[in-house]
C-alpha angles and dihedrals in degrees: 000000000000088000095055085049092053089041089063107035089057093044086053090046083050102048083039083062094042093054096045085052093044090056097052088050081063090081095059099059090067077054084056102257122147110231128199124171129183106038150164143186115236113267088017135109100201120088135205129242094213147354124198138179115191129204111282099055097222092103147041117206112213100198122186123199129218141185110207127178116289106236098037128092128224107217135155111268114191099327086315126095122238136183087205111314097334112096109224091169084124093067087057082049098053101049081055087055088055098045086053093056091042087049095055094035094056095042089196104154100213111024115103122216110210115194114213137159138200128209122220114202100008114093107230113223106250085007080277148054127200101213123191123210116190110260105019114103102229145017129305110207125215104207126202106212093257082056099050103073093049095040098056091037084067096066112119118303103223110103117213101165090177090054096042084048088058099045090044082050092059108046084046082057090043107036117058129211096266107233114193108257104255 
C-alpha cells in the first residue's frame, strides 16, 4: 500500500509541475504558437507533457515536465544529468526517445523536433544544462522554469502562420488526447 501511496504522490507532484509549466506556455500563443498538453502517439502508453509548434512552422517542440526535489541542484555531472547524486540522464534519453517517435510519426521533411525538458523544484545549474545523448544531433537542454520562456522565445524569428497551421494540423491529426490506462 505504501507504494501506491508513493505511486500517487509522485504522480500529483508531477501533474502539479506540468500545470505550472502549461500555464507559463500560455504566453506564447498570443506570440502565435500552437500549444497542446496531455498526448500520446497511436499504439503508445506514454504520454507527452507538452507539444508546440512555433511560428514558423519549421519546428515542434516535444517538451517533458519534471518535479525534482527542492534543495537539491540538477547539474551536469560528467556528460550525465543529475538532480544531486542520483543520475536521471535517462529521463533526457527518454524525451529524445519521444522526440524520435513524434518526428517519424509526423513524416513532415523539413520540420525539425526539438526534446526539452524543464525541471520544477529543483534549481538547474545556470538555469540550464546542454545535455548530450549518443546519436541525436544537438543538444538537448535541460531548463530550469526561469530558462523556458527565453529559451523558446529564441526559435527562430520568421513568422509563416499558414505553414505553422499546417504543421499544428498535422500533429493534431498525429498525436491523440492521452488518456491513463484503466
Amino acid at each position: 500500500m505504501r507504494r501506491a501511496d508513493s505511486r500517487a504522490f509522485l504522480w500529483g507532484h508531477g501533474a502539479e509541475g506540468e500545470e505550472v509549466t502549461a500555464r507559463m506556455l500560455t504566453a506564447l500563443e498570443s506570440r502565435g504558437w500552437a500549444i497542446r498538453h496531455d498526448l500520446r502517439l497511436r499504439g503508445r502508453r506514454f504520454n507527452l507533457d507538452h507539444v508546440l509548434v512555433p511560428p514558423c512552422g519549421t519546428a515542434v517542440v516535444v517538451l517533458d515536465t519534471k518535479a525534482w526535489h527542492r534543495g537539491r541542484t540538477t547539474a551536469l555531472v560528467r556528460g550525465r544529468v543529475h538532480c544531486d547524486k542520483e543520475d536521471r540522464h535517462e529521463e533526457v534519453e527518454k524525451v529524445v526517445k519521444y522526440a524520435r517517435l513524434v518526428e517519424a510519426a509526423l513524416g513532415l521533411p523539413g520540420v525539425a523536433v526539438w526534446p526539452l525538458l524543464v525541471v520544477h523544484g529543483s534549481p538547474v545549474a545556470g538555469g540550464q544544462i546542454e545535455a548530450r545523448v549518443p546519436g541525436w544531433g544537438g543538444p538537448v537542454y535541460v531548463l530550469g522554469p526561469e530558462a523556458l520562456l527565453p529559451r523558446l522565445a529564441g526559435a527562430p524569428k520568421v513568422w509563416d502562420p499558414r505553414r505553422a497551421e499546417a504543421v499544428a494540423d498535422r500533429v493534431d491529426t498525429v498525436l491523440l488526447p492521452y488518456m491513463e490506462p484503466g
